[in-house]
DOBAKE-521030 format. One line per 5 residues: number of its first residue (from 1); their letters; for each residue x, y, z of C-alpha. Coordinates in Angstrom, 2 decimals. Layout:
<recs>
NUM	A	X Y Z | ...;
</recs>
This chain:
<recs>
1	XXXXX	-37.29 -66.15 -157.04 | -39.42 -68.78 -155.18 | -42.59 -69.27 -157.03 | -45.98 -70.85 -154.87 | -48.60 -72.94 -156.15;
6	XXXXX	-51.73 -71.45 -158.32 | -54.87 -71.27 -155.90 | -58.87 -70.67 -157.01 | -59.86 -67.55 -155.03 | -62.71 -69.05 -152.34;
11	XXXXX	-65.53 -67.34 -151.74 | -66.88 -65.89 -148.51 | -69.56 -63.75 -146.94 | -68.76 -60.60 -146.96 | -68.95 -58.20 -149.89;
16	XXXXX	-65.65 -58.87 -151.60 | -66.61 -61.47 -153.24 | -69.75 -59.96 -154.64 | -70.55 -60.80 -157.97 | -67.67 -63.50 -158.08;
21	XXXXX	-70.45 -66.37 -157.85 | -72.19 -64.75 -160.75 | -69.46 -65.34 -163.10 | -68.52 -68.16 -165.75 | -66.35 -70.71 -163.97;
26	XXXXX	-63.49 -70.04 -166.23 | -63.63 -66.64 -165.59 | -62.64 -66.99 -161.18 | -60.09 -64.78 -160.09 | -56.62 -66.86 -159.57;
31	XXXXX	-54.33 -65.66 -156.70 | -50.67 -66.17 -157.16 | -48.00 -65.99 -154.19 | -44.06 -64.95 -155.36 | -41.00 -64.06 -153.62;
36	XXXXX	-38.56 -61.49 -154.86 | -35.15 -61.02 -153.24 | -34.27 -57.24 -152.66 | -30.86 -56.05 -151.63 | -30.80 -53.66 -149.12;
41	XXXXX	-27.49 -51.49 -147.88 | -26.27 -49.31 -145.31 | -27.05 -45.57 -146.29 | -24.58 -43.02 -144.73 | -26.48 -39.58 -143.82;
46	XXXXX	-23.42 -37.82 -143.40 | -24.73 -36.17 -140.05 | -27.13 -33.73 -142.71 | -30.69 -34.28 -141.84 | -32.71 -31.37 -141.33;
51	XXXXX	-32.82 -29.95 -138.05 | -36.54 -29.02 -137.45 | -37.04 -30.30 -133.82 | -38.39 -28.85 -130.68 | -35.84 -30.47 -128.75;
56	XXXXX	-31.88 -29.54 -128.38 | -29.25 -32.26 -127.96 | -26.21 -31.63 -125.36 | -23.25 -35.00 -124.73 | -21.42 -37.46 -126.66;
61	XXXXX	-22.08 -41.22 -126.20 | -20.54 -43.69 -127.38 | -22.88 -46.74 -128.31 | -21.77 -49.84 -126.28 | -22.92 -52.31 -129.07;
66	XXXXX	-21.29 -50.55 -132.25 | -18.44 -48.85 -131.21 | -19.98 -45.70 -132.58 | -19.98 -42.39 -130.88 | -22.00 -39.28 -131.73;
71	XXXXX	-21.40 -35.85 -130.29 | -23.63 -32.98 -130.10 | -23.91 -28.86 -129.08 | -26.21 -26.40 -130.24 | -27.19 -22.79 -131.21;
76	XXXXX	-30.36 -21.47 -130.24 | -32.31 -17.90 -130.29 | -34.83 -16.55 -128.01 | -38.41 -15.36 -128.50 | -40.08 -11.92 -127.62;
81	XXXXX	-43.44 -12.35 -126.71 | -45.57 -9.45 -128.49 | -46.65 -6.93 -125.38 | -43.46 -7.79 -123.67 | -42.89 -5.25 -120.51;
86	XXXXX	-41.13 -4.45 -117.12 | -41.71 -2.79 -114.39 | -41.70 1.12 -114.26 | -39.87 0.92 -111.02 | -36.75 -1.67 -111.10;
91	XXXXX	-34.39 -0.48 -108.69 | -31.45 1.33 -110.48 | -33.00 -0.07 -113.86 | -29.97 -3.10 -113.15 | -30.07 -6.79 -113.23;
96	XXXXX	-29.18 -8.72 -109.90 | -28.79 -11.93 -111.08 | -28.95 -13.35 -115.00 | -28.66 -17.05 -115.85 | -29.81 -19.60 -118.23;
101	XXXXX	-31.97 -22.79 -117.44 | -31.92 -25.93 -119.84 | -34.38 -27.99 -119.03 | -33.80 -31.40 -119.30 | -36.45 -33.52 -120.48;
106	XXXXX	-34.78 -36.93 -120.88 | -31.27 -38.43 -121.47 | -29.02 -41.86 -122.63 | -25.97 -42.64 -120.80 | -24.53 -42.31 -117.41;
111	XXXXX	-26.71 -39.02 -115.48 | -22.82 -38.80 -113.34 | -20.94 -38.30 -116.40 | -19.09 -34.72 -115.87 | -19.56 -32.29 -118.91;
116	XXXXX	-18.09 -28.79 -119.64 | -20.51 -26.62 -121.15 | -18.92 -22.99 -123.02 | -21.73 -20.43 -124.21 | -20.92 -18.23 -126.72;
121	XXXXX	-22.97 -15.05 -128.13 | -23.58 -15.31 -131.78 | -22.30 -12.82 -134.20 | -24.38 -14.00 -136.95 | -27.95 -14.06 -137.55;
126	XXXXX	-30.05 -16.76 -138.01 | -32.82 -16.72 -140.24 | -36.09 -17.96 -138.75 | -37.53 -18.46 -142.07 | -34.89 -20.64 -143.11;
131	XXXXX	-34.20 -24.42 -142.98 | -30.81 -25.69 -140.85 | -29.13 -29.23 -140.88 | -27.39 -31.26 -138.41 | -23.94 -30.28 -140.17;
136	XXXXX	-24.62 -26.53 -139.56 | -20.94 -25.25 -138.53 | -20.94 -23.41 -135.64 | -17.75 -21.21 -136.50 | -20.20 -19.45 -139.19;
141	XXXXX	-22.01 -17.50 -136.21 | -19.67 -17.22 -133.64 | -15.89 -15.93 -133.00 | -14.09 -19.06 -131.92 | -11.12 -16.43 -130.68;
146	XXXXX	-13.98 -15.03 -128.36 | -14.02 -15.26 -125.10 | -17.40 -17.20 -123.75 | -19.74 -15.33 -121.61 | -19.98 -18.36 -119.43;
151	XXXXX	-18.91 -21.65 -118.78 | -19.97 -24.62 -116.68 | -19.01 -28.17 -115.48 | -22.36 -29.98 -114.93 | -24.11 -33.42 -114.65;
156	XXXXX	-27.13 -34.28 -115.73 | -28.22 -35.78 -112.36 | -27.41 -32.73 -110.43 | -25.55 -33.58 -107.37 | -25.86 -30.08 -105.83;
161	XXXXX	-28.98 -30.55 -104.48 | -30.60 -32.64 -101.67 | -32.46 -35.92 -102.76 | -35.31 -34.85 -101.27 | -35.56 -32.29 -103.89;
166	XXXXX	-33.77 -34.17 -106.89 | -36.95 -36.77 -106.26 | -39.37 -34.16 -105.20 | -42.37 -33.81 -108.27 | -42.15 -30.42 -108.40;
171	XXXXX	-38.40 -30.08 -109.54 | -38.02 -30.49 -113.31 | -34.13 -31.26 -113.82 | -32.46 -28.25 -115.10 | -28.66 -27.45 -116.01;
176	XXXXX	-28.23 -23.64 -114.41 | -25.59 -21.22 -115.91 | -24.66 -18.22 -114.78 | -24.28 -15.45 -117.27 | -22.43 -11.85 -116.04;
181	XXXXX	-25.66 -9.73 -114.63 | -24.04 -6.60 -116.50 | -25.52 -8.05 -120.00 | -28.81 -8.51 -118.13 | -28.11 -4.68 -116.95;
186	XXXXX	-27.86 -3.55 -120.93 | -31.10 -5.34 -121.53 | -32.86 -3.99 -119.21 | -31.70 -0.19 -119.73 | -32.37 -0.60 -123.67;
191	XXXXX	-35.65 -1.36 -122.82 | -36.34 1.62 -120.85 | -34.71 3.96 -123.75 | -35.93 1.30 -126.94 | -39.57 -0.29 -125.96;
196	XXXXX	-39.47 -0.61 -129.76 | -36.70 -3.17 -129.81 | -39.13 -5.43 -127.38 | -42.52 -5.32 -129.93 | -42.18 -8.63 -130.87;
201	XXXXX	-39.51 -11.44 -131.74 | -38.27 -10.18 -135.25 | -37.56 -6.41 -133.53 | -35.63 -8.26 -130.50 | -33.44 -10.52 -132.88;
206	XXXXX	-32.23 -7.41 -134.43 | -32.25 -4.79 -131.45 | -28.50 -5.36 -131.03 | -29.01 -6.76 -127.15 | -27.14 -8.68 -125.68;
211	XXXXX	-27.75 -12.13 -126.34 | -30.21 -10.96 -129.34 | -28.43 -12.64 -132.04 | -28.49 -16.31 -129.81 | -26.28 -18.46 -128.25;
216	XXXXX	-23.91 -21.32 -129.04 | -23.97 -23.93 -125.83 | -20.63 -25.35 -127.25 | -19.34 -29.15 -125.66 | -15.67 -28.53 -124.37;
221	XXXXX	-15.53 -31.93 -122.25 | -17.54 -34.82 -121.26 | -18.11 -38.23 -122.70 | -20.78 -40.76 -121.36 | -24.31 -39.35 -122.11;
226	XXXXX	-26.92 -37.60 -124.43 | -29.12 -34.96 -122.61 | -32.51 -33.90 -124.12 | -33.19 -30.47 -123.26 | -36.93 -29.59 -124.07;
231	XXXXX	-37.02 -26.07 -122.81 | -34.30 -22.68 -122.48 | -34.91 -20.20 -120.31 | -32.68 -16.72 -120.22 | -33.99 -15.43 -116.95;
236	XXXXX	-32.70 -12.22 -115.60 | -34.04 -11.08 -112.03 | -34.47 -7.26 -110.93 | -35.28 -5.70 -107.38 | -38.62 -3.14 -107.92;
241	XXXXX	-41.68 -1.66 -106.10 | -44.76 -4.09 -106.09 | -47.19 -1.72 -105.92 | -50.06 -4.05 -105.29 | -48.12 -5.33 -101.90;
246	XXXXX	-47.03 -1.52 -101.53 | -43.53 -3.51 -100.94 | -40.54 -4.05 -102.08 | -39.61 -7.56 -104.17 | -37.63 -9.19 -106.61;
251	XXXXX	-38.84 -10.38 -109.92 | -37.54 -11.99 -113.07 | -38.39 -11.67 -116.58 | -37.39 -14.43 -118.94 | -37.00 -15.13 -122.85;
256	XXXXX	-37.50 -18.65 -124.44 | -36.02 -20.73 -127.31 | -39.02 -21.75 -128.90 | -40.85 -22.98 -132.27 | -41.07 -19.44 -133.50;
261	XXXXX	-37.21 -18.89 -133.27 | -34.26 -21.21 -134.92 | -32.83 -23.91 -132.55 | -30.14 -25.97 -134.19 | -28.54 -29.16 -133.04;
266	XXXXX	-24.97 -29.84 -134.50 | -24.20 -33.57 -134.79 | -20.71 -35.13 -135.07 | -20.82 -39.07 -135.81 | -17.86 -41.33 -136.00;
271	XXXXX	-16.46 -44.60 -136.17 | -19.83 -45.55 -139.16 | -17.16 -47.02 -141.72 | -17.61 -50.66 -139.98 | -21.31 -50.37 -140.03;
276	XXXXX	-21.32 -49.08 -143.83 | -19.25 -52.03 -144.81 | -21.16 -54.73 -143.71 | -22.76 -56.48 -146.25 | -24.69 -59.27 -144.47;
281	XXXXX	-26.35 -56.40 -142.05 | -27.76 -53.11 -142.32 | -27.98 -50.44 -139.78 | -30.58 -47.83 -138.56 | -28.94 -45.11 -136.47;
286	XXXXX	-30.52 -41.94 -134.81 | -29.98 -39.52 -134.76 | -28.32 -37.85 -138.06 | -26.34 -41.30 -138.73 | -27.91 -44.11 -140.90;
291	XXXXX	-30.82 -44.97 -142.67 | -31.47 -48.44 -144.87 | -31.39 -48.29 -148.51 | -33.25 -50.98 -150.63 | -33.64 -51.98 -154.32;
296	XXXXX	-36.75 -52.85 -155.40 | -36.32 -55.81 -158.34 | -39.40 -53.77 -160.35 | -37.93 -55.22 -163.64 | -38.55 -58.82 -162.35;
301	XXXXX	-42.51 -58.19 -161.43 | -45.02 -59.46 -163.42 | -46.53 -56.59 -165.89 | -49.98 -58.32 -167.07 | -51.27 -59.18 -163.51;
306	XXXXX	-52.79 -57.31 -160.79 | -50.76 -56.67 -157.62 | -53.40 -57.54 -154.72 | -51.15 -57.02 -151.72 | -47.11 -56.61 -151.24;
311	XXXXX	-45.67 -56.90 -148.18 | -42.13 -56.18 -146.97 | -40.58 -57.17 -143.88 | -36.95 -56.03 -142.10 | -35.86 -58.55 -139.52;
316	XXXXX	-33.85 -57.09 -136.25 | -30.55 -59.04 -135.18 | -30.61 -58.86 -131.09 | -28.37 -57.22 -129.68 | -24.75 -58.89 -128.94;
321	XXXXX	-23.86 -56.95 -125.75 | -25.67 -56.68 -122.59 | -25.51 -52.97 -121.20 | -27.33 -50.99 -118.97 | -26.41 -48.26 -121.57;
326	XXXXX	-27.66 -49.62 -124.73 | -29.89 -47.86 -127.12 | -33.30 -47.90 -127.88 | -34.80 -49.57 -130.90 | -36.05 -46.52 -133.13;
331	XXXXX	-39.89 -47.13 -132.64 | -41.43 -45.61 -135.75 | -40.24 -46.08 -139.36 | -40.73 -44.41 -142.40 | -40.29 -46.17 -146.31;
336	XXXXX	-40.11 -43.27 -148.60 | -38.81 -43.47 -152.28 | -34.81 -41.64 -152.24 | -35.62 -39.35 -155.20 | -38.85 -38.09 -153.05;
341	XXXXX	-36.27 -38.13 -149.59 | -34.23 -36.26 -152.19 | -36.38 -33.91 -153.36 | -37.52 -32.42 -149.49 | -39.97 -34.92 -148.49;
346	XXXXX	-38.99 -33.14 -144.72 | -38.50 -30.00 -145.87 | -42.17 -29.72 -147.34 | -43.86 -31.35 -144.30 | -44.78 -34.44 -146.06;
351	XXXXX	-46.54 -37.03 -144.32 | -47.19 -40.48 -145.31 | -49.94 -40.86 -148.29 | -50.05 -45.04 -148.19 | -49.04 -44.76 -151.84;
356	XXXXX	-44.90 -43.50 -152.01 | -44.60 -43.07 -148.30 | -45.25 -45.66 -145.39 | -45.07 -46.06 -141.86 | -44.25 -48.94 -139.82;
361	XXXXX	-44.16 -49.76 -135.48 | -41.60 -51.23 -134.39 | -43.27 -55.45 -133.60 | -41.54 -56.18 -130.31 | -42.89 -59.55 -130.29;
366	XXXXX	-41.70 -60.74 -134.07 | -38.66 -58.24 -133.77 | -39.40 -56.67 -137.03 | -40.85 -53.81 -138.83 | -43.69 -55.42 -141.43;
371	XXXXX	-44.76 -53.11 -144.24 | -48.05 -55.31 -144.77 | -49.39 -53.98 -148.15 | -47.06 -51.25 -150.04 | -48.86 -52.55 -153.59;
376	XXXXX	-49.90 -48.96 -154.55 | -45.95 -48.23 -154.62 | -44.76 -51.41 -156.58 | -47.78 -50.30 -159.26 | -46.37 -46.85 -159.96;
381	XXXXX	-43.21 -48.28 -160.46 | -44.38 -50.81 -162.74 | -46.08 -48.11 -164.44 | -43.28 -45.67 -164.90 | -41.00 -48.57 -166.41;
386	XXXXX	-43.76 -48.94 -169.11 | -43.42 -45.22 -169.76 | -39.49 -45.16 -170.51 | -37.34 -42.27 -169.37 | -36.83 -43.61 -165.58;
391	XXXXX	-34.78 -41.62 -162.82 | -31.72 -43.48 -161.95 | -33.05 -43.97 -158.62 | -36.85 -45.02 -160.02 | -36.76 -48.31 -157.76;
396	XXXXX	-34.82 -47.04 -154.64 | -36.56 -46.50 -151.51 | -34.89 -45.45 -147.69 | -36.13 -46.45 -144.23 | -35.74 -43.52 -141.82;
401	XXXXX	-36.46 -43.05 -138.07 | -39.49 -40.90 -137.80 | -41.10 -39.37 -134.79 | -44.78 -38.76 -135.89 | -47.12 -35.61 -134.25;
406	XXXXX	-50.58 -36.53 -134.35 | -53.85 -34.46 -134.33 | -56.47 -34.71 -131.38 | -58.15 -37.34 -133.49 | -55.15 -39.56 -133.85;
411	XXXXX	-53.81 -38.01 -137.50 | -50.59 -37.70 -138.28 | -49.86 -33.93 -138.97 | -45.95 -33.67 -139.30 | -43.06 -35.87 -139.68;
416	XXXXX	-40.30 -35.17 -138.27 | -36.78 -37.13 -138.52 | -36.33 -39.00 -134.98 | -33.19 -37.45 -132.95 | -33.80 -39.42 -129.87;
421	XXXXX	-30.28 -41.75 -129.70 | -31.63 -45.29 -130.76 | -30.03 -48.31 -132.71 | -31.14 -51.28 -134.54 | -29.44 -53.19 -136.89;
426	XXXXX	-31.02 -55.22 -139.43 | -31.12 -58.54 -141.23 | -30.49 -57.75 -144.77 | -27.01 -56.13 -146.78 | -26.11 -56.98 -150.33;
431	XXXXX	-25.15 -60.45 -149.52 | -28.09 -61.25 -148.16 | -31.27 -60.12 -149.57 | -34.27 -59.66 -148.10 | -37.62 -60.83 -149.42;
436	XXXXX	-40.34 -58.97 -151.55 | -43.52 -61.04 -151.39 | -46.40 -60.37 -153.60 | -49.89 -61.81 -154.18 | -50.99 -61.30 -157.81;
441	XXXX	-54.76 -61.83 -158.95 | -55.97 -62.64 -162.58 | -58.85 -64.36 -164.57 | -58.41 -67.94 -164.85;
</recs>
C-alpha cells in the first residue's frame, strides 16, 4: 500500500465548498490519497451465458493472437403474425418453391472461407417463456440419426452472384437454402383445412407443421469466420389469381425468427486453459468465453473516514500479432459484484444503478477501461464487514462485455451480454496486482 501526503482541502467558487469558509480552522476537511493493490484473475464462463440476443451466430474462428477458437450453430423458431392469411386462390393449394434466407448482418474472419450448413427440424419444443444458455445441447431437440431437410456449402461473400449486385445497395447479403417445396405444400394445405393453427405464434408452434417446432442450422464444416445473421426468413412461394390485376402471379408468404420466439446460439470454446493460467495477464473474451475476476482488499480500507471518490483502472497489453483477422477490443464493460452476476443480474434485466453495477468505454487513446468513481460500492462493502455474516464472495466483483440498448433519450434500457467475437487481454493476474486508488476526506 503506497500512502500520499495529507493535503488541506482548497477552496473554490462554486458551491461545494459552501459553508467550508464558515468553519473553525481546525475543523477543514483533510483529503487523503491511498493505493490498494487488487488481484485480479482469469474467470472461465464455461461457454454458459445466457442467450438473450437478437442476433444468431453461424462459423468457427480461430483467434490469430490466442490460439483460441470458438465454434458456433443455432436453433431458432418462427413467429406467426396474428391475422396471418393466404390467398383463396393458390393454384393447386401447393408450394413452388420453399427456402430459407439468413441474413447476414456482419461477420469476423475470411468472407471466402467455405462452410457446410445441415438444417434439422426440431422434435422438441422450445419454451418462449423460458431462459436458454450458450451450452444449450442441441441433441435435446433434434434426432441426430435424422436425416436433414437440407444442406448447404456456402460463403459468406457469396460468389454466385455478379459484383455488380454483391456491391449494389439494395442487396442485403443473405445465405439461401433450399428446403423440399413438399413441406411448404403441407403448410399451405393445413392452412386451408386449420386457419386455427395460423391465429397467432403460440397456435403455430404447436399446430404440428412442418417446421413448427424450429430448426437447428447445425455447422458440419468450415473453419475461418464468424457470421452475424440479424434476420431468418422461411419463405415459401405459391402461383394464385391476383384479382386486382385480374392475372395470374406468384407470391410468397414468409415466417420470421424474431424477439417473440426463442433463438438460441450454441457456443463451443477451446484451447482457454493457456489464457486461464496466466497469472501476470487477464483475459476478456466474447463471446461466452472469459470475463475478469477481481478482489477487492475491503479489509485493508480505512473504516472511520469518508470515501470521496475510488477509481479503478484495467490497462490493455497491445496486441503481439499483426493480422488482418484480429479481433475487436470489446467496447463496453460492465463491473458487477459475482454474487449479484450470480444471482441473475441478466436474467432479471438489470441495468447499471452507479452503486453495485458500472459501466465503462473502452479509452482508445489511454488503452484502458477507467472506472472513475465506484465509492458507493467500496461503502457497502465496508458496511457489510461491520455487520458480520459476509457471503464468501462479499468483495468479488467480474468485468463482462456488455452491449447496452438505449432509450430515444440516450438511457440505457437493457443489458445484454456482448456476443460480437472481440478480445482484449489485460494488465493485471495474481502476480501482478492492479491498483485501487481512493481519496478519503475527514475533519482535521
Amino acid at each position: 500500500m503506497v500512502v500520499a501526503l495529507v493535503a488541506l482541502a482548497s477552496c473554490d467558487d462554486d458551491t461545494a465548498t459552501l459553508g467550508v469558509n464558515m468553519m473553525p480552522t481546525a475543523d477543514l476537511l483533510v483529503k487523503t490519497y491511498k493505493q490498494y493493490d487488487v488481484a485480479t484473475e482469469s474467470y472461465a464462463v464455461g461457454d454458459s451465458v445466457l442467450a438473450r440476443t437478437s442476433r444468431s451466430y453461424f462459423g468457427r474462428f480461430t483467434d490469430p493472437e490466442t490460439g483460441t477458437t470458438i465454434k458456433s450453430d443455432f436453433l431458432a423458431q418462427f413467429h406467426c403474425d396474428e391475422g396471418y392469411s393466404l390467398p383463396d386462390s393458390i393454384e393447386g393449394d401447393s408450394c413452388i418453391q420453399f427456402d430459407l434466407r439468413l441474413f447476414i448482418e456482419n461477420f469476423v474472419g475470411d468472407s471466402l472461407t467455405s462452410f457446410k450448413l445441415s438444417v434439422y427440424e426440431l422434435n422438441e419444443q422450445l419454451d418462449p417463456n423460458s431462459d436458454y444458455y450458450t451450452n444449450i445441447d442441441p441433441e435435446k431437440y433434434y434426432d441426430p440419426s435424422a436425416e436433414p431437410i437440407a444442406t448447404k456449402w456456402f460463403t459468406i461473400s457469396d460468389r454466385t452472384i455478379s459484383d455488380t449486385t454483391r456491391w449494389s445497395k439494395n442487396y442485403n447479403n443473405n445465405i439461401r437454402v433450399s428446403l423440399p417445396p413438399s413441406l411448404g405444400t403441407r403448410i399451405i394445405q393445413d392452412y386451408r383445412q386449420h386457419p386455427e393453427h395460423f391465429l397467432n405464434t403460440s397456435t403455430w408452434l404447436h399446430s404440428g407443421n412442418p417446421c413448427s417446432k424450429g430448426l437447428y442450422f447445425k455447422l458440419e464444416h468450415g473453419d475461418g469466420a464468424m457470421a452475424y445473421i440479424n434476420l431468418i426468413q422461411l419463405n415459401f412461394l405459391f402461383r394464385y389469381y391476383d384479382e386486382d390485376y385480374a392475372k395470374d402471379t406468384i407470391g410468397v408468404s414468409s415466417l420470421a425468427a424474431t424477439d417473440a420466439v426463442v433463438e438460441a446460439t450454441h457456443f463451443e470454446n477451446s484451447n482457454l486453459q493457456k489464457l486461464l493460467d496466466d497469472t501476470h495477464s487477464t483475459y476478456l473474451k466474447s463471446p461466452a468465453g472469459i470475463f475478469t475476476l477481481a478482489t477487492i482488499p475491503a479489509n485493508q480500507i480505512d473504516e472511520n473516514d469518508t470515501i470521496n471518490s475510488a477509481k479503478l483502472t484495467l490497462t490493455r497489453y497491445n496486441d503481439q500479432v499483426q493480422n488482418s483477422f484480429k479481433l475487436n477490443i470489446p467496447e463496453t464493460i460492465l463491473l458487477v459484484r459475482l454474487d449479484d452476476y450470480l444471482n441473475g443480474f441478466f436474467e432479471n434485466y438489470k441495468v447499471n444503478d452507479s452503486k453495485e453495477s458500472y459501466l465503462a468505454t473502452f479509452d482508445s487513446s489511454k488503452n484502458c477501461y477507467v472506472f472513475n468513481n465506484i465509492a458507493r460500492l467500496l461503502t457497502r462493502m465496508r458496511k457489510e464487514k461491520s455487520q458480520g455474516n459476509l457471503s464468501p464472495n462479499w468483495n468479488k466483483i467480474l468485468f463482462i462485455p456488455v452491449e447496452c440498448t438505449k432509450d430515444t433519450n440516450g438511457n440505457i434500457v437493457k443489458l445484454n451480454h456482448d456476443f460480437s467475437m472481440s478480445s482484449a487481454r489485460l494488465v493485471g493476474g495474481t502476480g501482478n496486482p492492479i491498483q485501487l486508488e481512493i481519496i478519503y476526506t475527514s475533519f482535521h
